[in-house]
C-alpha positions in Angstrom: -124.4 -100.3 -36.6 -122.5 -97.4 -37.1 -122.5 -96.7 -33.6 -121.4 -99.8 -32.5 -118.3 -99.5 -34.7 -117.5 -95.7 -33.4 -117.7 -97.2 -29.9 -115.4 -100.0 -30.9 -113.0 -97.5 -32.9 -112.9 -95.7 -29.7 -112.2 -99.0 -27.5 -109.5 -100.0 -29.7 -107.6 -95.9 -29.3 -108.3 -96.0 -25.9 -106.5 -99.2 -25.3 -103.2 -97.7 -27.4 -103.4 -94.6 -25.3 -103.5 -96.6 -22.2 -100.9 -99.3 -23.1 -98.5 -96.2 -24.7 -98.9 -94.5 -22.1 -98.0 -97.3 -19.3 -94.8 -98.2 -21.3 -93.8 -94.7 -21.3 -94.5 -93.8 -17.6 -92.3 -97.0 -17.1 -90.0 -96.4 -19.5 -89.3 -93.2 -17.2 -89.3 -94.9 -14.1 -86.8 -97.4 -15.1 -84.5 -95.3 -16.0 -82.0 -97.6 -18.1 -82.0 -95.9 -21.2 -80.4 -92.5 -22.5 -82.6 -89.5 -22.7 -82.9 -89.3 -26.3 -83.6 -93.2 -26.1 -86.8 -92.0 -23.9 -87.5 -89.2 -26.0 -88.0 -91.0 -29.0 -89.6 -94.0 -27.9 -92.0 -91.4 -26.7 -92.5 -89.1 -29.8 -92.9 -92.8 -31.6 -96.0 -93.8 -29.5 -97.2 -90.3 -29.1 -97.2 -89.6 -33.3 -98.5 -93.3 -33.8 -101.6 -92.4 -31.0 -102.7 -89.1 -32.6 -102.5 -90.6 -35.9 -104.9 -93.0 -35.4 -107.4 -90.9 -33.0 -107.1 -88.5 -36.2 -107.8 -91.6 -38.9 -110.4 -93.6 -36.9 -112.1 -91.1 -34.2 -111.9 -87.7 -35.7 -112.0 -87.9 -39.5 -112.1 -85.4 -41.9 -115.7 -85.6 -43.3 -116.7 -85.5 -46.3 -120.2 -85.0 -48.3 -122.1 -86.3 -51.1 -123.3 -83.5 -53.6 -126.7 -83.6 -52.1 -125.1 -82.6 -48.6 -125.2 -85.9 -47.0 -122.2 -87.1 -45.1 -119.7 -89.8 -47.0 -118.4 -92.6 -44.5 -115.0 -93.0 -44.0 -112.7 -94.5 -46.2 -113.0 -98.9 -45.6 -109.5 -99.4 -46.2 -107.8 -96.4 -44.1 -110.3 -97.3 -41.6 -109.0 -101.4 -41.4 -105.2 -100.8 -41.5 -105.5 -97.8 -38.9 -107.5 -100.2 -36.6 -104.6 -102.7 -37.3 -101.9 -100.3 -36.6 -103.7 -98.9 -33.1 -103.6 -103.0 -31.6 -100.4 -103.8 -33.2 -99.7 -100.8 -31.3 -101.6 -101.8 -27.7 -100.2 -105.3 -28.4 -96.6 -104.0 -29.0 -96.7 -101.6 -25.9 -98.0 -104.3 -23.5 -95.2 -107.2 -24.8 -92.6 -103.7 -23.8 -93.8 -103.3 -20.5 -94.2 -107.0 -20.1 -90.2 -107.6 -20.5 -89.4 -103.9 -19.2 -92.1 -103.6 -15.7 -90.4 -107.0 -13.6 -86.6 -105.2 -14.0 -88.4 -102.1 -12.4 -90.2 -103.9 -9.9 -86.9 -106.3 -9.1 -84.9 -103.5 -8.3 -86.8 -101.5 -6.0 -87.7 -104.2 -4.0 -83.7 -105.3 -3.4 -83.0 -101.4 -3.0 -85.8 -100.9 -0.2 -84.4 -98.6 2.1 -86.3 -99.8 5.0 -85.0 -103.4 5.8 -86.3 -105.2 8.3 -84.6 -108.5 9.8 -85.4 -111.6 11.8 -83.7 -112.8 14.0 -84.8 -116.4 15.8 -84.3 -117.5 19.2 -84.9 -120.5 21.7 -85.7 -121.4 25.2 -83.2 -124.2 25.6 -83.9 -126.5 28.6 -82.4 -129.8 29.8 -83.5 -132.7 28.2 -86.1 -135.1 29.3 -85.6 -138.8 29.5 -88.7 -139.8 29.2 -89.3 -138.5 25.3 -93.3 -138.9 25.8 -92.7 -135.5 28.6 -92.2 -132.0 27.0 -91.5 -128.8 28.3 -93.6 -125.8 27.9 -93.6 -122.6 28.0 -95.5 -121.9 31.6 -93.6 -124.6 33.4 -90.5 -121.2 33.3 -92.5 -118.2 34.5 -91.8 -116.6 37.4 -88.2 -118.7 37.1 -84.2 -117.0 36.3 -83.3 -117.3 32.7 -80.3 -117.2 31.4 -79.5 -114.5 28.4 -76.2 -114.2 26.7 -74.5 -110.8 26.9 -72.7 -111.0 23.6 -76.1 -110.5 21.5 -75.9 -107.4 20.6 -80.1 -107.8 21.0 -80.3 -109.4 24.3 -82.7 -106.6 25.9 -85.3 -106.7 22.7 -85.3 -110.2 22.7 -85.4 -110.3 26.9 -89.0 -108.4 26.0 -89.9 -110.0 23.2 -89.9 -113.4 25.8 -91.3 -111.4 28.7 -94.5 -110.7 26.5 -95.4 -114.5 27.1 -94.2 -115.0 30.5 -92.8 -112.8 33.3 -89.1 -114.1 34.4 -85.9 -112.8 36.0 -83.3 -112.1 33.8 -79.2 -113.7 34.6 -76.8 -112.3 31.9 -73.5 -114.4 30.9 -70.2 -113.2 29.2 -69.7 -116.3 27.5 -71.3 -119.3 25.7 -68.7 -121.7 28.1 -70.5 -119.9 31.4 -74.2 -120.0 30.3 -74.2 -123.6 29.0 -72.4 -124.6 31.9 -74.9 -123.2 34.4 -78.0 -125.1 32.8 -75.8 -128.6 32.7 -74.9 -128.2 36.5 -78.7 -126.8 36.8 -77.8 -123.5 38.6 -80.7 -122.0 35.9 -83.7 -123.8 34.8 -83.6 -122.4 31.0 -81.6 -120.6 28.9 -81.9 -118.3 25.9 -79.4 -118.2 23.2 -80.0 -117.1 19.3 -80.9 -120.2 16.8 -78.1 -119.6 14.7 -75.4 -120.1 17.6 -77.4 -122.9 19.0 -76.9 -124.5 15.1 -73.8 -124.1 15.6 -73.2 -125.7 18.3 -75.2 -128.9 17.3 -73.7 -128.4 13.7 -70.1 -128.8 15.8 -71.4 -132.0 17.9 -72.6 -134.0 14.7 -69.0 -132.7 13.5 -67.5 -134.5 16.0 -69.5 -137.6 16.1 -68.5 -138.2 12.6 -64.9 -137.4 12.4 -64.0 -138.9 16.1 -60.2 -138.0 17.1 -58.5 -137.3 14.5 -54.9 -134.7 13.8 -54.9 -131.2 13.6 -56.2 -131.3 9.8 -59.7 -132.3 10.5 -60.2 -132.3 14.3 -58.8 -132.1 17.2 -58.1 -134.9 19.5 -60.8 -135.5 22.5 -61.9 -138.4 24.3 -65.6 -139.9 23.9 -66.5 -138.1 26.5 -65.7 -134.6 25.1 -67.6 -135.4 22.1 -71.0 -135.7 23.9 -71.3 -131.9 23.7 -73.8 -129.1 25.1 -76.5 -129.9 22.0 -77.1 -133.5 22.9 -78.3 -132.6 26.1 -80.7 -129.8 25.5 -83.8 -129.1 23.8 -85.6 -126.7 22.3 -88.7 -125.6 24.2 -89.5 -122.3 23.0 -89.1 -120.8 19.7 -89.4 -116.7 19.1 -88.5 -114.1 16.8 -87.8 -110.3 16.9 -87.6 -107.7 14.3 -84.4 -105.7 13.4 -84.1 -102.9 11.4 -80.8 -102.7 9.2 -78.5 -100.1 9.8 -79.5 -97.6 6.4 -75.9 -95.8 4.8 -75.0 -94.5 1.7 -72.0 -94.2 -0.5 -71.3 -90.8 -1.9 -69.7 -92.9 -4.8 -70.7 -93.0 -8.3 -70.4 -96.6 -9.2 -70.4 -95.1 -13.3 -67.7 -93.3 -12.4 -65.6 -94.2 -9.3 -64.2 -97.3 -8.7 -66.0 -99.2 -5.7 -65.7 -102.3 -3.6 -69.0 -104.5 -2.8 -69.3 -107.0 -0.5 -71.3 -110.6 -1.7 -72.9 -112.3 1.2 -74.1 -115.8 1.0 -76.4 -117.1 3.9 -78.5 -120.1 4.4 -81.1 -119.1 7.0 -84.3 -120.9 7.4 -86.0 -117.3 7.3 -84.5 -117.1 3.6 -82.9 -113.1 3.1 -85.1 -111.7 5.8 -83.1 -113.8 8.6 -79.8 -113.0 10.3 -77.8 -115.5 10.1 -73.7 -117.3 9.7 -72.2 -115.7 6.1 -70.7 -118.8 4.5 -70.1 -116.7 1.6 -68.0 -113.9 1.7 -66.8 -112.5 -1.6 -65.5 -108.6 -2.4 -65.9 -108.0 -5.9 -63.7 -104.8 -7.1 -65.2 -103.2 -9.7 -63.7 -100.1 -11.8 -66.2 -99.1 -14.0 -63.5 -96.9 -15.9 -61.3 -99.6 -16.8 -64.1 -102.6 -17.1 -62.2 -104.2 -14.2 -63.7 -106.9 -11.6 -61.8 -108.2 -9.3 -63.3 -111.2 -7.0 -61.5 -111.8 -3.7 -62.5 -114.8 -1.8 -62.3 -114.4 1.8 -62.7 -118.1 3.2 -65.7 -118.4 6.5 -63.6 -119.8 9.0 -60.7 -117.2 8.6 -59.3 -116.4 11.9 -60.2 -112.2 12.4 -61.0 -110.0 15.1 -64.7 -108.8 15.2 -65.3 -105.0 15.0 -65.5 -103.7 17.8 -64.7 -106.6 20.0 -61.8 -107.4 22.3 -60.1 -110.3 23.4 -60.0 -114.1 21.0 -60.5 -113.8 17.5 -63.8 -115.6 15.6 -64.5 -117.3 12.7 -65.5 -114.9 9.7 -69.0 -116.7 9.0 -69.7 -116.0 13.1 -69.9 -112.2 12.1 -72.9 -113.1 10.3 -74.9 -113.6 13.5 -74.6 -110.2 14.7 -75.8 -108.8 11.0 -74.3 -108.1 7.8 -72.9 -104.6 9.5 -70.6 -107.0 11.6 -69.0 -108.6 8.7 -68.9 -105.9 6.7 -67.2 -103.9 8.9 -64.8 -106.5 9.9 -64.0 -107.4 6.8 -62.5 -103.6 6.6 -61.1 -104.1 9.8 -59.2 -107.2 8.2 -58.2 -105.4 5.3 -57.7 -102.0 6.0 -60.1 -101.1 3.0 -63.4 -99.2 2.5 -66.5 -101.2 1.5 -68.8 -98.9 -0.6 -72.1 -101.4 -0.6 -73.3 -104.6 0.4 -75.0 -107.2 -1.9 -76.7 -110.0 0.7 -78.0 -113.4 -1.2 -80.0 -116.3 0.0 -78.7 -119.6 -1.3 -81.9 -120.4 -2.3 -80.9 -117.7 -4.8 -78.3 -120.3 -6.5 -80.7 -123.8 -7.0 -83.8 -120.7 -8.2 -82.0 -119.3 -10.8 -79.9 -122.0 -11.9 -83.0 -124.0 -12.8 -84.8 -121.4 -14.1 -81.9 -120.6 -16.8 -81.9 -124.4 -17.3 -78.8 -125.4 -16.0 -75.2 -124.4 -15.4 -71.8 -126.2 -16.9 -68.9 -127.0 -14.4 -65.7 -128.2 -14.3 -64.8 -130.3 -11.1 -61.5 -131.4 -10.5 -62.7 -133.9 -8.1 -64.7 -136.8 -8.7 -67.8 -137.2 -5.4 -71.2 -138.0 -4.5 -72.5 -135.7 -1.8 -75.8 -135.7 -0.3 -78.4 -133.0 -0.7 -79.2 -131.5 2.9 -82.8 -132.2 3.4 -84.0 -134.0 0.3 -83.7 -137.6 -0.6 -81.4 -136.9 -3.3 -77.8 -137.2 -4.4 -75.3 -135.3 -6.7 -72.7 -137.4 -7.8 -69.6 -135.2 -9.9 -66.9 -136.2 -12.4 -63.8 -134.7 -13.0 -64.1 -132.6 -16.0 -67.4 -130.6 -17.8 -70.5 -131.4 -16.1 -74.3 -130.0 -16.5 -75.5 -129.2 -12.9 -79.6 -128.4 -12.1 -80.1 -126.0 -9.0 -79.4 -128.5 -6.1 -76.1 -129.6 -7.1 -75.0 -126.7 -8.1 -75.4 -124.9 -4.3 -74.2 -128.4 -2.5 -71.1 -127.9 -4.8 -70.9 -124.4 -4.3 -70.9 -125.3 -0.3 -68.5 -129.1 -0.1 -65.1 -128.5 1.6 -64.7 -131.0 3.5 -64.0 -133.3 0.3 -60.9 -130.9 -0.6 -57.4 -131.1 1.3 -57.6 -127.1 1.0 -61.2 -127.3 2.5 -62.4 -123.7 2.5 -60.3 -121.9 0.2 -61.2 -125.0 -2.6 -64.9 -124.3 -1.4 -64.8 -120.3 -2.4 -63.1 -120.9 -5.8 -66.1 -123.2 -6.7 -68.6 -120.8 -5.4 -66.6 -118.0 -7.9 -67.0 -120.8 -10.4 -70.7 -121.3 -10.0 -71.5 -117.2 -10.2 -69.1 -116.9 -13.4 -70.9 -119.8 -15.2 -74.7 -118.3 -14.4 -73.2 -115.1 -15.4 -72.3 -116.8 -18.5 -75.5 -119.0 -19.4 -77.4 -115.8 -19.3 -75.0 -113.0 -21.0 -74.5 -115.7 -23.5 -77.8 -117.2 -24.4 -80.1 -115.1 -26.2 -83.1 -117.0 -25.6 -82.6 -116.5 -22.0 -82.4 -113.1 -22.2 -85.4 -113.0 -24.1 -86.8 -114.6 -20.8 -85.7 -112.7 -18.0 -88.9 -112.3 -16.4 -89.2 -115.5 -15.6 -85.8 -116.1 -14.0 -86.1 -112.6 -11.9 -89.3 -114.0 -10.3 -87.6 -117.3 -9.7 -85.1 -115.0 -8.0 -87.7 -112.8 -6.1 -86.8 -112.4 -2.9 -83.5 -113.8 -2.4 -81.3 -110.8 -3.2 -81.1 -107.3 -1.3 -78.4 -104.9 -1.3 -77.6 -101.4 -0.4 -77.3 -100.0 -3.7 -79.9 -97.4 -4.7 -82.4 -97.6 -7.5 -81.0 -95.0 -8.9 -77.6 -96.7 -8.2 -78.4 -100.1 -10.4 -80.2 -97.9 -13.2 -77.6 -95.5 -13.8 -74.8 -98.1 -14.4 -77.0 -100.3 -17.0 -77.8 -97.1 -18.5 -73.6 -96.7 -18.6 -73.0 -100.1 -19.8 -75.7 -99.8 -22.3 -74.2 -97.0 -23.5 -70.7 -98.1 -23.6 -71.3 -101.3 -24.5 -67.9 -102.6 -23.3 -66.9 -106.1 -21.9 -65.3 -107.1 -18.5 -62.5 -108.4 -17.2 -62.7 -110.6 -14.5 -60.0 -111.5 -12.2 -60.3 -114.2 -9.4 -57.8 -114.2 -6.1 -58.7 -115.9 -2.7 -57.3 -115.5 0.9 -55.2 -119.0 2.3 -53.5 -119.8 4.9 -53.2 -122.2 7.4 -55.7 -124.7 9.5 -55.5 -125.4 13.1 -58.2 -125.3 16.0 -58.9 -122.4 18.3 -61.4 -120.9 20.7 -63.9 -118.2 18.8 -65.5 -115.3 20.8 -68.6 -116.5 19.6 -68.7 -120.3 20.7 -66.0 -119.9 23.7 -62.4 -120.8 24.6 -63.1 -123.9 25.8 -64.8 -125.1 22.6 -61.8 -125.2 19.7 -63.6 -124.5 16.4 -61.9 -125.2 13.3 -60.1 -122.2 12.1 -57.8 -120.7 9.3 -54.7 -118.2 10.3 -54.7 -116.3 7.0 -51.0 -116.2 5.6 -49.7 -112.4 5.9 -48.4 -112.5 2.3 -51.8 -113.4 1.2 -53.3 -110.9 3.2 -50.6 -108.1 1.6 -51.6 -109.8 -2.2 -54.9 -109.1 -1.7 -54.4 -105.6 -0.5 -52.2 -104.7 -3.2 -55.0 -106.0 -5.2 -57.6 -104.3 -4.4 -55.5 -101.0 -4.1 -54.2 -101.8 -8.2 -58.0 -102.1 -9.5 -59.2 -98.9 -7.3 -56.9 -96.7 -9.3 -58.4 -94.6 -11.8 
């Protein structure tokens, strides 16, 4: 009997020094609280762990008068036992709470990011919908591939993998579609995201019809059949890109820096390239507890870095990677971005149903439909409680708005200031944060560093100050242009951003970079 209790005394230590020793290893590693903060936490769980290897392994024997040992103290023996799980139980509810913020952040902050991007062999629709195309009826034929993908030759291999082919580059989206209509090619290749563009544009049209410059532009029925309606997609492949890696010399505890929020709503989730229909720069001077959130509408009218000739739309950057937007967004602005944050929008309906919820105020009363679910969200003017779908299809209408995109990106700030609230403000939730980072695995990455994210909690833990939070948006004016992207015979709606908005915004930034 007695040594079934010494080997359970022992269990019962060895589970403390196990447990105390994970939460302070992680403790370490996360990195979010000041030194002494560490220190003590581990002088607490070290002292507590000797103390009870002292009590209940090694105890200071004692003997009866005829030599024979006494056994230990009952009642030491009980509330040292107590103490060493309260202990285990205490470390593993620690690392519990503390281990998911660790993990979180290391896995936005990889350094190593690597991309998909989605293509498809487009050829000329059947009319007898029982036929399909495959994949062998195109080897050994000329294939069309579009010179303005910046990875044209890896996906030209990735394609001649499954079939051998000769290759027929075009300078534009106007020249390649037009050689498989007038069937000059057999097939053609163009990135899924364009190509969802372009059918995106078609059902556009279809639904609007002629109408003035303020929603479309005039064309006859026969202008509306577009490029989509006549293809399909016979082939779909991918091919892995690995991000651009830089680093900001800036200490975001210290310096004031500008990150750039990209929203994107590719089927690949965070791991796909694809159109950024949110573009945000958030201003943040750590010195003064500043934040400043500028709005840069999707369909404003800029020059691509590194591009020449016709403007694009803003969101069109995203196709060519978050490098492309990001660095034409400083192209734009004449400004410096310091990091990039990139989000899935499936980071929006996640977390706002984990957390339970968000409260809005519309200014518009609608019903929209939920893109691909049977489902409706139908908005009053005033407070509202949103769940996770209607939060993201009101954080993308425009098209309900006479502004269109600029009323779009002043709900989208809405919708992040109100999960920022339900969370900062709602101690239960915060209490329950592992839960809503694993509903919001996977949807974030960034460029920041671990070290980055840990140092400024550990600042703002320290500090302990609150932020002000400033909201200004880019406007201007709507009319309908070619894009680089889509072609100059294709007019796209576009937005001309106004100079003195542009200046504003400049002046802006400029006002919360000073130190």
């Amino acid at each position: 009997m007695k040594m079934i209790m010494r080997i359970l005394k022992f269990l019962v230590v060895a589970a403390q020094g196990i447990t105390s020793g994970l939460l302070i290893y992680t403790l370490f590693h996360l990195n979010v609280l000041q030194a002494w903060q560490n220190l003590a936490a581990t002088a607490i769980l070290v002292i507590l762990l000797l103390i009870c290897l002292k009590v209940l392994i090694f105890p200071k024997k004692r003997f009866h008068k005829d030599g024979t040992p006494k056994n230990p103290k009952l009642i030491p023996q009980i509330i040292f036992t107590l103490l060493s799980l309260a202990t285990s139980v205490g470390a593993l509810a620690a690392y519990h709470y503390i281990d998911p913020i660790s993990d979180f952040i290391a896995d936005i902050t990889k350094e190593s990011k690597t991309h998909v991007k989605v293509y498809n062999l487009l050829t000329p629709k059947l009319t007898d919908a029982d036929q399909k195309h495959t994949l062998e009826d195109y080897r050994d034929k000329e294939i069309g591939f579009l010179s303005l993908d910046p990875y044209m030759a890896k996906a030209e291999s990735a394609l001649k993998e499954k079939i051998a082919f000769t290759n027929k580059t075009f300078d534009d989206i106007d020249a390649i579609t037009t050689a498989l209509d007038n069937k000059s090619l057999p097939a053609i290749v163009l990135e899924a995201e364009r190509f969802e563009a372009l059918a995106e544009i078609a059902e556009t049209k279809k639904t609007e019809g002629a109408k003035d410059v303020t929603n479309s532009p005039s064309k006859s029925t026969q202008d509306l059949v577009t490029f989509a309606d006549r293809v399909e997609v016979t082939y779909t492949f991918e091919i892995t890109v690995e991000d651009t890696n830089y680093s900001s010399s800036v200490d975001i505890t210290k310096d004031p820096f500008i990150a750039y929020i990209s929203g994107t709503d590719s089927r690949q989730g965070i791991n796909g390239i694809a159109r950024s229909d949110v573009n945000i720069l958030a201003v943040v001077n750590p010195i003064k507890n500043k934040i400043l959130l500028l709005t840069i509408p999707r369909d404003t009218y800029v020059q691509l870095h590194g591009t020449t000739g016709i403007n694009d739309k803003l969101t069109h950057a995203g196709i060519y990677g978050i490098d492309m937007s990001k660095n034409t967004i400083e192209d734009f602005l004449n400004i410096k971005i310091d990091h990039t944050i990139k989000v899935s929008f499936a980071t929006v309906v996640n977390v706002v149903d984990a957390i339970g919820g968000i409260e809005i105020n519309s200014d518009t009363a609608m019903t929209l439909k939920v893109e691909g679910k049977d489902k409706k969200c139908t908005y009053v003017v005033g407070d509202q409680t949103l769940d996770g779908d209607c939060a993201l299809r009101y954080a993308r209408e425009r098209k309900t708005y006479y502004i269109g995109d600029i009323h779009r990106g002043r709900n989208q700030q809405q919708v992040i200031t109100a999960i920022i609230d339900k969370i900062s403000k709602n101690k239960s939730l915060l209490t329950d944060y592992p839960r809503i980072l694993k509903a919001a695995e996977g949807t974030f990455e960034t460029s920041f560093t671990y070290n980055d994210i840990t140092s400024f909690v550990r600042y703002q833990l320290a500090e302990g100050k609150s932020w002000q939070t400033e909201s200004i948006d880019i406007t201007g004016n709507a009319r309908y242009a070619g894009t680089y992207s889509m072609g100059e015979k294709l007019p796209l709606y576009v937005m001309d951003a106004d100079e003195s908005s542009i200046k504003n915004a400049q002046a802006k930034i400029a006002k919360y970079l000073a130190k």
